[in-house]
C-alpha positions as CSV (number, residue, x, y, z in Angstrom):
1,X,-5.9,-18.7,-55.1
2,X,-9.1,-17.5,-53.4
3,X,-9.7,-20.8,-51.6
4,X,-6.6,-22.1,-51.0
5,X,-6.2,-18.7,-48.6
6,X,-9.6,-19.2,-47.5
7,X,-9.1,-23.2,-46.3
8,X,-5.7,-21.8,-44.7
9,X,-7.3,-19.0,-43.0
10,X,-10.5,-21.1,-41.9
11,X,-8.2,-23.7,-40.5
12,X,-7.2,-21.2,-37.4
13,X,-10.7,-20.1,-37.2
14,X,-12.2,-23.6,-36.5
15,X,-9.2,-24.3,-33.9
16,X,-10.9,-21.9,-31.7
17,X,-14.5,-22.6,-32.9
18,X,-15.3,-18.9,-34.3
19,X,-17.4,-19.1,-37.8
20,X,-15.5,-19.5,-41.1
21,X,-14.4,-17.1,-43.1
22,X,-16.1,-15.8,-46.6
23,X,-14.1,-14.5,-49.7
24,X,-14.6,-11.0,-50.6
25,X,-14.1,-9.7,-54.1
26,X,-13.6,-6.1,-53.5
27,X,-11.5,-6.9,-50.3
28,X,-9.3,-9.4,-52.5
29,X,-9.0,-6.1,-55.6
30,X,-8.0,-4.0,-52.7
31,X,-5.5,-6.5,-51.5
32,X,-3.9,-6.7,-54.8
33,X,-3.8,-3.0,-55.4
34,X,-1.4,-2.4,-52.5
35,X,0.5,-5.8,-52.7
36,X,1.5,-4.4,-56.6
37,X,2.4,-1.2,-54.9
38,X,4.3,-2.3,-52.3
39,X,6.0,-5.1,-54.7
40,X,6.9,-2.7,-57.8
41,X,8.5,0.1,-55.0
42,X,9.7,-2.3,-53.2
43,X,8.8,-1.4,-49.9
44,X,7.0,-3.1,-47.2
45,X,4.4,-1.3,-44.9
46,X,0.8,-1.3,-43.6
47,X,-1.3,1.1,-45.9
48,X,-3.2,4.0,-44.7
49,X,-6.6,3.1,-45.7
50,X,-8.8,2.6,-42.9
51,X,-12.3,0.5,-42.1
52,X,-10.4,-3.0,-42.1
53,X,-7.8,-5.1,-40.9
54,X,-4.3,-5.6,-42.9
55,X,-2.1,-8.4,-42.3
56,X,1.3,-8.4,-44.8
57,X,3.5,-11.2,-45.8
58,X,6.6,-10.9,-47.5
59,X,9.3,-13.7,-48.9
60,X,11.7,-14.7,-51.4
61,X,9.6,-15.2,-54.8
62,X,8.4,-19.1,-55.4
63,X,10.0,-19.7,-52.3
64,X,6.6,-20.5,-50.1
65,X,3.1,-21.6,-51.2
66,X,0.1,-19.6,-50.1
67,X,-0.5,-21.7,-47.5
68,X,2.8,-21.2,-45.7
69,X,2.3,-17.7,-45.8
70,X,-1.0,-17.9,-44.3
71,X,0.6,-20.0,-41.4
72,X,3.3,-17.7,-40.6
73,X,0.7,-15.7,-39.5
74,X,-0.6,-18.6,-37.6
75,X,2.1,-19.5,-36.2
76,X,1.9,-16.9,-33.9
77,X,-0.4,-18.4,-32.3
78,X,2.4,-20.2,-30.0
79,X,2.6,-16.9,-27.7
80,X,-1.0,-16.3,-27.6
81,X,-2.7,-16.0,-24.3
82,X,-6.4,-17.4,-24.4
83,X,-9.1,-15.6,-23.2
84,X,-7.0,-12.1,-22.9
85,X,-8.2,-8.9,-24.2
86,X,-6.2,-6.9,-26.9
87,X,-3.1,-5.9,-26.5
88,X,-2.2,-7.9,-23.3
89,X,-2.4,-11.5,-25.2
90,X,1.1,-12.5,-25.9
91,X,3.5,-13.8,-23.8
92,X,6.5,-12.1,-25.1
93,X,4.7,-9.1,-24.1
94,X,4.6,-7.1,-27.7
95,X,0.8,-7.9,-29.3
96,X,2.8,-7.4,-32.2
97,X,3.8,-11.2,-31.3
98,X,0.6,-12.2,-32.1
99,X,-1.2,-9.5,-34.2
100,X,-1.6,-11.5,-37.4
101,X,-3.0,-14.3,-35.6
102,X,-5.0,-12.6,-33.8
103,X,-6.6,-10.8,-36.8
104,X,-7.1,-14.1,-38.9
105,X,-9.8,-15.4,-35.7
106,X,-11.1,-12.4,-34.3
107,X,-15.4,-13.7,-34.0
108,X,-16.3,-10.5,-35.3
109,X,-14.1,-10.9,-38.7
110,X,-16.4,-12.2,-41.3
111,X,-14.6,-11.7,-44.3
112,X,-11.5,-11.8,-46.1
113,X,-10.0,-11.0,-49.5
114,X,-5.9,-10.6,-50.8
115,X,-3.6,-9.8,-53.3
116,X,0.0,-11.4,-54.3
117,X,2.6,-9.5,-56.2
118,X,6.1,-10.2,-56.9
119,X,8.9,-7.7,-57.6
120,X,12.5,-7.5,-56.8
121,X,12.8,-11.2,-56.2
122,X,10.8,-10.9,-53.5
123,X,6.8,-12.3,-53.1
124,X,4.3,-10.3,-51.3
125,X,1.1,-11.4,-49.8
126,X,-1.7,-8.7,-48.8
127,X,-5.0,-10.1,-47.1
128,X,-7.4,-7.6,-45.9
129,X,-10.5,-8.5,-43.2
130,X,-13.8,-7.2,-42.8
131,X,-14.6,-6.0,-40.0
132,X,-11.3,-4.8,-38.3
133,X,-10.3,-7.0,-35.5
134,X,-7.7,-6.1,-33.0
135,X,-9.5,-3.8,-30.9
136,X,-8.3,-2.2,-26.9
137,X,-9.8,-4.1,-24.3
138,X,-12.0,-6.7,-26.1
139,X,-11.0,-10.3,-26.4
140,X,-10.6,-12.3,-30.0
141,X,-12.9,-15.0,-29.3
């Protein structure tokens, strides 16, 4: 699992020419902790904990490989604006548009770890990054 989300994340990141990047352990144990809460209660939101970035991913269980979750994220990519600073870089207006993308290349990310969980029919995908990205007034890459 650890490098198949890795190669899916690193993808995005060489797009824009930002360094890969690395898998973290205690990032990925994290990850999973929250993905089996969220999938055992059955609910679906960002958790509280702070000192890194969350992105969540949820989906009818077996229904999508890793991979495809990782790129709905990156898909988001379509209503990016290059070279804008956080939140004014989507076209639609809502950074929430673009939010996961924007976390997955963010230069200053270095590393990334997650968790998948299933539970009422349902597959959910946790990946956590080191440092935060996402910041007021300071451009991804």
């Amino acid at each position: 699992m650890p490098d198949t989300l890795l190669e899916a994340h690193n993808l995005y990141r060489f797009e824009v020419g930002v360094p890969p990047l690395e898998w973290s352990e205690s990032l990925a144990a994290s990850s999973q902790t929250w993905a089996d809460h969220l999938a055992s209660t059955d609910t679906f939101a960002h958790s509280n904990a702070d000192g890194y970035g969350e992105n969540l991913w949820k989906g009818t269980a077996g229904a999508y490989s890793l991979t495809e979750m990782v790129n709905s994220w990156g898909d988001e990519k379509e209503y990016f604006i290059p070279n804008a600073a956080f939140p004014n870089l989507s076209t639609t207006g809502r950074w929430t548009d673009v939010g996961h993308y924007t976390q997955i290349v963010w230069r200053d990310t270095t590393a990334v770890g997650c968790g998948l969980a299933t539970g009422s029919g349902q597959d959910v995908l946790v990946c956590r990054y080191s440092p935060p990205g996402n910041y007021q007034g300071q451009k991804p890459f």
